[in-house]
Backbone as a printed PyTorch tensor [residue, N CA C, xyz], in Angstrom:
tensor([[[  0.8210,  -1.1900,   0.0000],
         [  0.0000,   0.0000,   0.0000],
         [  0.8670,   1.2570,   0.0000]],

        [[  0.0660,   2.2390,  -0.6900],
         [  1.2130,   3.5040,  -0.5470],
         [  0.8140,   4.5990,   0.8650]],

        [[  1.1710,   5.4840,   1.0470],
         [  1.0790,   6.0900,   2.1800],
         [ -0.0140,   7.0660,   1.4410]],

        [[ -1.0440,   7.8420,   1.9240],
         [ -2.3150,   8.5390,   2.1480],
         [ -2.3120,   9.5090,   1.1840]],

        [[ -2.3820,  10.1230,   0.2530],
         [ -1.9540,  11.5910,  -0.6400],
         [ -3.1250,  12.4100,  -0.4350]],

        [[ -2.3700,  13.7800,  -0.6550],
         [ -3.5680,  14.6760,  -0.3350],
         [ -4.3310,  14.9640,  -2.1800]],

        [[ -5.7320,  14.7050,  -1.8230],
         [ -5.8030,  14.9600,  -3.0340],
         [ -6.7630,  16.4160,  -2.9970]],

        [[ -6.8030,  17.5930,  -4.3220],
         [ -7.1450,  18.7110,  -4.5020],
         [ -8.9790,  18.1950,  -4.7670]],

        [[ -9.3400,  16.8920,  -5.5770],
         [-10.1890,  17.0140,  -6.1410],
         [-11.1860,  15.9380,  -5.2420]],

        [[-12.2620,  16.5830,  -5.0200],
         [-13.1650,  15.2220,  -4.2970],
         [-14.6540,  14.4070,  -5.4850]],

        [[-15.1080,  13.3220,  -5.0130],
         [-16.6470,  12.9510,  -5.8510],
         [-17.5080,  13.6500,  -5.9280]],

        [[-17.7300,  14.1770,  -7.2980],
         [-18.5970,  14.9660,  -7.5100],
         [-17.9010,  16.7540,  -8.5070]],

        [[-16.8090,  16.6430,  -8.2590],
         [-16.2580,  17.5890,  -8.9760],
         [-16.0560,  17.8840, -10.5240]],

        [[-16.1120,  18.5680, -10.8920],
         [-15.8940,  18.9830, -12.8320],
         [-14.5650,  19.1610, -13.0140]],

        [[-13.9050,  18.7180, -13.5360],
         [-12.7710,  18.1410, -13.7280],
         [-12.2340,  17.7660, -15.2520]],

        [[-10.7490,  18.7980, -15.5320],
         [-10.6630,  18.7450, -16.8480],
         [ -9.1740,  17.6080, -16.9440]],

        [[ -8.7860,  17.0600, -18.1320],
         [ -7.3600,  15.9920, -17.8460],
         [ -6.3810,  16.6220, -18.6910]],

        [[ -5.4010,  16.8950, -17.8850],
         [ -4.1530,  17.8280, -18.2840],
         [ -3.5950,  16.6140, -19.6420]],

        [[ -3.2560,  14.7020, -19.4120],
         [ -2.3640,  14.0400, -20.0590],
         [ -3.2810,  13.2890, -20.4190]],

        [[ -2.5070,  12.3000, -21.3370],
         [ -2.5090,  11.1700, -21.7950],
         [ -3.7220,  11.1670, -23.2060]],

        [[ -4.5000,  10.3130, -23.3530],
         [ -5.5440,  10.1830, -24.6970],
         [ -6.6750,  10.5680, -24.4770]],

        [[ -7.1630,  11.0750, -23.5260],
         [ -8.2130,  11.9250, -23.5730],
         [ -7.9590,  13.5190, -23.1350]],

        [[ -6.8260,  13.9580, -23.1620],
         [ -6.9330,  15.5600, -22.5680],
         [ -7.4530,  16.6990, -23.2070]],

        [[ -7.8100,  17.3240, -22.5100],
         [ -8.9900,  18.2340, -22.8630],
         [-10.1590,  17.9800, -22.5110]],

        [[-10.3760,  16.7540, -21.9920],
         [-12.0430,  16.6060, -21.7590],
         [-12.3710,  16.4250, -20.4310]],

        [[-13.2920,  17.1380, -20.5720],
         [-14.2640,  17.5210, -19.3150],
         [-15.3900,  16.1160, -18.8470]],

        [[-14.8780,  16.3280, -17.0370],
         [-16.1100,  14.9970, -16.9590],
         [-16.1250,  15.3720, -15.1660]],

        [[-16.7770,  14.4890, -14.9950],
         [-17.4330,  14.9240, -13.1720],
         [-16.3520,  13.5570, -12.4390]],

        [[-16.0410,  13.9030, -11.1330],
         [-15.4760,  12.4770, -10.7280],
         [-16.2820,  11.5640, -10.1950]],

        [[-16.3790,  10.2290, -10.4610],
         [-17.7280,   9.6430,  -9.7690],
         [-17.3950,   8.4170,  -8.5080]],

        [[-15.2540,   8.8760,  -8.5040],
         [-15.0270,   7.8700,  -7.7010],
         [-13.4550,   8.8260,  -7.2240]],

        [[-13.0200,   8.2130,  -5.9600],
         [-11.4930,   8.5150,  -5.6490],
         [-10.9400,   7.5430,  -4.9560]],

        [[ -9.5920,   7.3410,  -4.8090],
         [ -8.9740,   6.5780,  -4.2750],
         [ -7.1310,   7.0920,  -3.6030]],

        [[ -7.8660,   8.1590,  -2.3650],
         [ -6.5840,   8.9640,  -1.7820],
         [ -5.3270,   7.8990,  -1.9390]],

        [[ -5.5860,   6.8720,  -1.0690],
         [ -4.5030,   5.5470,  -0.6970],
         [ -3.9450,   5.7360,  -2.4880]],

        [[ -4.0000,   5.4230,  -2.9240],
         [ -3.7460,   5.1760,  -3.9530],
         [ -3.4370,   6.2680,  -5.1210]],

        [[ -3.9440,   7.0560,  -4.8090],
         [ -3.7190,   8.9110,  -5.4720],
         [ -4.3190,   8.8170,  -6.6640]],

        [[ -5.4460,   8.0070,  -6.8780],
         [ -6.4840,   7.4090,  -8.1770],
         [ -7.1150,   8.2720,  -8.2520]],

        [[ -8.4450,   8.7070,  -9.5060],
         [ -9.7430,   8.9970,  -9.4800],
         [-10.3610,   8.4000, -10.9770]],

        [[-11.1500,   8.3780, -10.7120],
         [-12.5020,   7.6420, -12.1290],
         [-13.5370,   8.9330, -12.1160]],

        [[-12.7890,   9.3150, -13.4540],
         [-13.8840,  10.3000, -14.3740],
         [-15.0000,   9.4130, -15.0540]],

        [[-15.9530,  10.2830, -15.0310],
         [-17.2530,   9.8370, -15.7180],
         [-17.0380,  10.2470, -17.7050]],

        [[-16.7030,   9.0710, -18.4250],
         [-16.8850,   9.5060, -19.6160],
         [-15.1590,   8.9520, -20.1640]],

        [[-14.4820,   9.6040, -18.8260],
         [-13.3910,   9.4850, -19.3240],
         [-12.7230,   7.8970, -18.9580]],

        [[-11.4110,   7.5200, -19.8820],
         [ -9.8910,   6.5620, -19.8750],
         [-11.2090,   5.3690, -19.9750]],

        [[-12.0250,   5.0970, -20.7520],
         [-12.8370,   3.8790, -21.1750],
         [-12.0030,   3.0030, -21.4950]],

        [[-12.3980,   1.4400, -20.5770],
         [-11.7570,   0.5800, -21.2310],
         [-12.8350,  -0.8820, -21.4210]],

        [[-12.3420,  -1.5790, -22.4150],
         [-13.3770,  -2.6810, -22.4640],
         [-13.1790,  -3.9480, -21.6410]],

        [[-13.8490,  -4.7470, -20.8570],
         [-13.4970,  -5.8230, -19.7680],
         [-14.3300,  -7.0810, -20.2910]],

        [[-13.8050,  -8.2100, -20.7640],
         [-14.3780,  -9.3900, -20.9530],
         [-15.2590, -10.1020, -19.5200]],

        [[-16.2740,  -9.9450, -19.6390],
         [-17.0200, -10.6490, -18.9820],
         [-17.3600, -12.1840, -18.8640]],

        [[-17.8050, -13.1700, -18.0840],
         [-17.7250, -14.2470, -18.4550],
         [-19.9340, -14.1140, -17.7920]],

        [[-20.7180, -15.1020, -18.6470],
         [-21.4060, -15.2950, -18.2540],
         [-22.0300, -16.0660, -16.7660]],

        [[-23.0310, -15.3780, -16.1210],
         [-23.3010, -15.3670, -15.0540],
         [-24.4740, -15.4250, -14.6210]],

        [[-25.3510, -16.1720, -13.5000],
         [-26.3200, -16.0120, -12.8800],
         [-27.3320, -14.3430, -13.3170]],

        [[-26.5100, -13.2400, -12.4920],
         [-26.5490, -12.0620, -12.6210],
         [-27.0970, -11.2060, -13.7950]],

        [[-25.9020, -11.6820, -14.7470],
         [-25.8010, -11.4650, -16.6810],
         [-25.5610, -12.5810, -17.2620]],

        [[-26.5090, -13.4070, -17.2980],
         [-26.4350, -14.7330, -18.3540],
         [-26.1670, -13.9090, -20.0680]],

        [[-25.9830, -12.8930, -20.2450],
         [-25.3420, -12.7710, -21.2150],
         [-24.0720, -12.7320, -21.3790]],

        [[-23.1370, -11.8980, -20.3560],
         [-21.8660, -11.8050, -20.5570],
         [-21.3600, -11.1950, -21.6480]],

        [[-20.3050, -11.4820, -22.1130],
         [-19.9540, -10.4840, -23.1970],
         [-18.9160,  -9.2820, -22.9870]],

        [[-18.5990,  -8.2370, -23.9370],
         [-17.3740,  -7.0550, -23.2110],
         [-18.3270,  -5.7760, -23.2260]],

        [[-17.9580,  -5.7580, -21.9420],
         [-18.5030,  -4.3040, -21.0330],
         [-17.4230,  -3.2970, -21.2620]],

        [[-18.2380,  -1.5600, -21.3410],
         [-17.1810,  -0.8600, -21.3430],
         [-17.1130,  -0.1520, -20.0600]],

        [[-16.1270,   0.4550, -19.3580],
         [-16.0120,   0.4410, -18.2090],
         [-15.2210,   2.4170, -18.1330]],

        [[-15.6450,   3.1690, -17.4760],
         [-14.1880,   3.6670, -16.6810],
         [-13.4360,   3.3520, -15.5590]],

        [[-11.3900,   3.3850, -16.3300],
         [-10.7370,   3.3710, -15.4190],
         [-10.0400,   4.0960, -14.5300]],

        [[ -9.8140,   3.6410, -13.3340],
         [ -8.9590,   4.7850, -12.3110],
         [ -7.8410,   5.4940, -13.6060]],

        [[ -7.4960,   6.3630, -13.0900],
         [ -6.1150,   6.7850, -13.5100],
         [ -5.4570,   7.8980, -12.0350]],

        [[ -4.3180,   8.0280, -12.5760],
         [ -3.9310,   9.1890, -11.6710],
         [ -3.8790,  10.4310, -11.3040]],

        [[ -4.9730,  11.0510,  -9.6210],
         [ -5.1630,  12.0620,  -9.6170],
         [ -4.7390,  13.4130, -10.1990]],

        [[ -2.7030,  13.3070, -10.5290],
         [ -2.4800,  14.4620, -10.7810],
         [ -2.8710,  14.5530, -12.6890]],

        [[ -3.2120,  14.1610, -12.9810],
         [ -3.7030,  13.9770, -14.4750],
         [ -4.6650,  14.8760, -14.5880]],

        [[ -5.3120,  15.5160, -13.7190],
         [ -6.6540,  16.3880, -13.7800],
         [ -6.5590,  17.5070, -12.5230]],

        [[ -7.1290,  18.4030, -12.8840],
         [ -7.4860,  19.4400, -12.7270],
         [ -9.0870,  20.2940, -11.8220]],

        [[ -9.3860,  20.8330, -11.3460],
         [-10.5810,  20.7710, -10.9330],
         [-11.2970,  22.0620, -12.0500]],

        [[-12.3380,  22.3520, -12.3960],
         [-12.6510,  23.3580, -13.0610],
         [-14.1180,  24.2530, -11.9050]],

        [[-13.5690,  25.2650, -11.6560],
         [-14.1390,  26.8850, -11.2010],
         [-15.4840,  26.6110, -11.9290]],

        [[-16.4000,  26.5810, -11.0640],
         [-17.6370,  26.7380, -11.3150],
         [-18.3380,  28.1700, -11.9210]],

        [[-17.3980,  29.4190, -11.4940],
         [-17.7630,  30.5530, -11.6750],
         [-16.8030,  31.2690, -12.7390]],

        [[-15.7070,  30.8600, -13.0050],
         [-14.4420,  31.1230, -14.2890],
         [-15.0420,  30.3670, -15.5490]],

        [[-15.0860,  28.9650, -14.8830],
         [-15.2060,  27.9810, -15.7750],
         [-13.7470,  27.9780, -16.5230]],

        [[-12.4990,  27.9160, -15.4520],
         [-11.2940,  27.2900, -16.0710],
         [-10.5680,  26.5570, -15.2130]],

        [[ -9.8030,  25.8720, -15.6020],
         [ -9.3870,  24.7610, -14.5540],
         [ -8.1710,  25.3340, -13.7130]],

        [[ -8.3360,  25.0750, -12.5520],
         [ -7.2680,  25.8770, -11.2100],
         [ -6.8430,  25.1960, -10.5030]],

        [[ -5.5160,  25.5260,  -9.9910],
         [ -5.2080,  24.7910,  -8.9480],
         [ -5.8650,  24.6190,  -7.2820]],

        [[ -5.9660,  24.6290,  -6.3790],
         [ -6.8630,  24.6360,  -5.0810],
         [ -6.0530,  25.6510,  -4.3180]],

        [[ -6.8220,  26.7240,  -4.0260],
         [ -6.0240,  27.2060,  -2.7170],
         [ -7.1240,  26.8960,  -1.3160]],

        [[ -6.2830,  26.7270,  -0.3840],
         [ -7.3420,  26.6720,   0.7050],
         [ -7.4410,  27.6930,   1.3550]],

        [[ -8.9610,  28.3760,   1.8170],
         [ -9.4820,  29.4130,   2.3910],
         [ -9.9800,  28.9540,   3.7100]],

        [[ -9.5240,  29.7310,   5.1920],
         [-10.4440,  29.7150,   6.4980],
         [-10.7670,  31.2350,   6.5620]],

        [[-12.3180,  30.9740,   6.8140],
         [-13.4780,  31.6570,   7.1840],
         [-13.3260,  32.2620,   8.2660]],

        [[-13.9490,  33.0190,   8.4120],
         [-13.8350,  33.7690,   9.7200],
         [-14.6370,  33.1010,  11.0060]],

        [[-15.6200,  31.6770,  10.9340],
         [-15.6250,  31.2140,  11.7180],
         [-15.1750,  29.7810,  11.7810]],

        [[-13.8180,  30.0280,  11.2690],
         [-12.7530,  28.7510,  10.9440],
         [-12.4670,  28.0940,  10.8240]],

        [[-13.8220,  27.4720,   9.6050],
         [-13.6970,  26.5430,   8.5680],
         [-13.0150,  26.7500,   7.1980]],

        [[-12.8410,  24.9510,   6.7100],
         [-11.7350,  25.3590,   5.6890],
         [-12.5830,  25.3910,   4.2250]],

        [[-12.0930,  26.2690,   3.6450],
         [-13.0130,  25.6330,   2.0910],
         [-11.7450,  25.7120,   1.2550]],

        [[-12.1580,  24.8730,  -0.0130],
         [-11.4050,  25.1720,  -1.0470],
         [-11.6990,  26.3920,  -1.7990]],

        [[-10.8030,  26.8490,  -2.6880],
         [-10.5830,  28.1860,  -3.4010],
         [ -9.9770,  27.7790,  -4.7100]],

        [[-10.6980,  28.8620,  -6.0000],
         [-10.1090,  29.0890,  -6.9010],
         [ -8.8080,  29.7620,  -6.9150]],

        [[ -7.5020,  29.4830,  -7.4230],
         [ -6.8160,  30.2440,  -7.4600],
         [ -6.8140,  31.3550,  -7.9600]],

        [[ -7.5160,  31.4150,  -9.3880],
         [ -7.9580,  32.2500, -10.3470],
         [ -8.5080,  33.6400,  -9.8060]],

        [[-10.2380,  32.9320,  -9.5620],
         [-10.5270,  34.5430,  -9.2470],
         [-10.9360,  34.1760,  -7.7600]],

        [[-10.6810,  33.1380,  -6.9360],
         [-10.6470,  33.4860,  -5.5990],
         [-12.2510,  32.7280,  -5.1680]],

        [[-12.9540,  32.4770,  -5.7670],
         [-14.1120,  31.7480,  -5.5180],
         [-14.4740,  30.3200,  -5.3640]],

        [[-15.3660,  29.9250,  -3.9980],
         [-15.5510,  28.5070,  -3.4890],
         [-15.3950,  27.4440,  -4.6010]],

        [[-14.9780,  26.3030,  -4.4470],
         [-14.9930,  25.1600,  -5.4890],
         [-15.9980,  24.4320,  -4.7690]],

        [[-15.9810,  24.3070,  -3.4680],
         [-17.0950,  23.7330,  -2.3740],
         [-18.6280,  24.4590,  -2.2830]],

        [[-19.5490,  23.3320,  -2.5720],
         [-20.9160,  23.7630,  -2.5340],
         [-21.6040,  24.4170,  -1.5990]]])
């Protein structure tokens, strides 16, 4: 196992991918995996998985799937810019933490 990473982006975020064969595209995260410094975009790094038939899916057959890849591969995207930023963290004046656009300074947190 690897040791804990901090990650910028949590489930549920809009999220653009800096590398690899899909960059440029925009997708929500629908999974994370800190231990591991993973996340699974919705839409995105599709791969196909041979299935074997089953109780469940007596059809079986190849499913297409998204896979983890690695957190730093993506980006979070500013709900209010609408461009992708790095995280700064903001405490409130009754001293809670939120995340922050770097950009123009506005919540990434709902």
């Amino acid at each position: 196992m690897v040791d804990m990473k901090k990650m910028t982006v949590r489930r549920g975020d809009k999220v653009v991918v800096l590398s690899g064969k899909d960059k440029g595209k925009k997708g929500k995260v629908i999974a994370t995996s800190p231990r591991m410094g993973r996340v699974k975009v919705e839409g995105i790094n599709i791969i196909k998985k041979h299935a074997k038939p089953t109780r469940r899916v007596p059809q079986g057959g190849i499913r297409e799937m998204e896979a983890e890849f690695p957190a730093s591969r993506v980006l979070p995207l500013c709900p209010s810019c609408n461009k992708a930023t790095r995280v700064a963290k903001k405490i409130l004046p009754d001293n809670s933490r939120i995340r922050a656009c770097r950009k123009c300074g506005e919540s990434l947190d709902k």
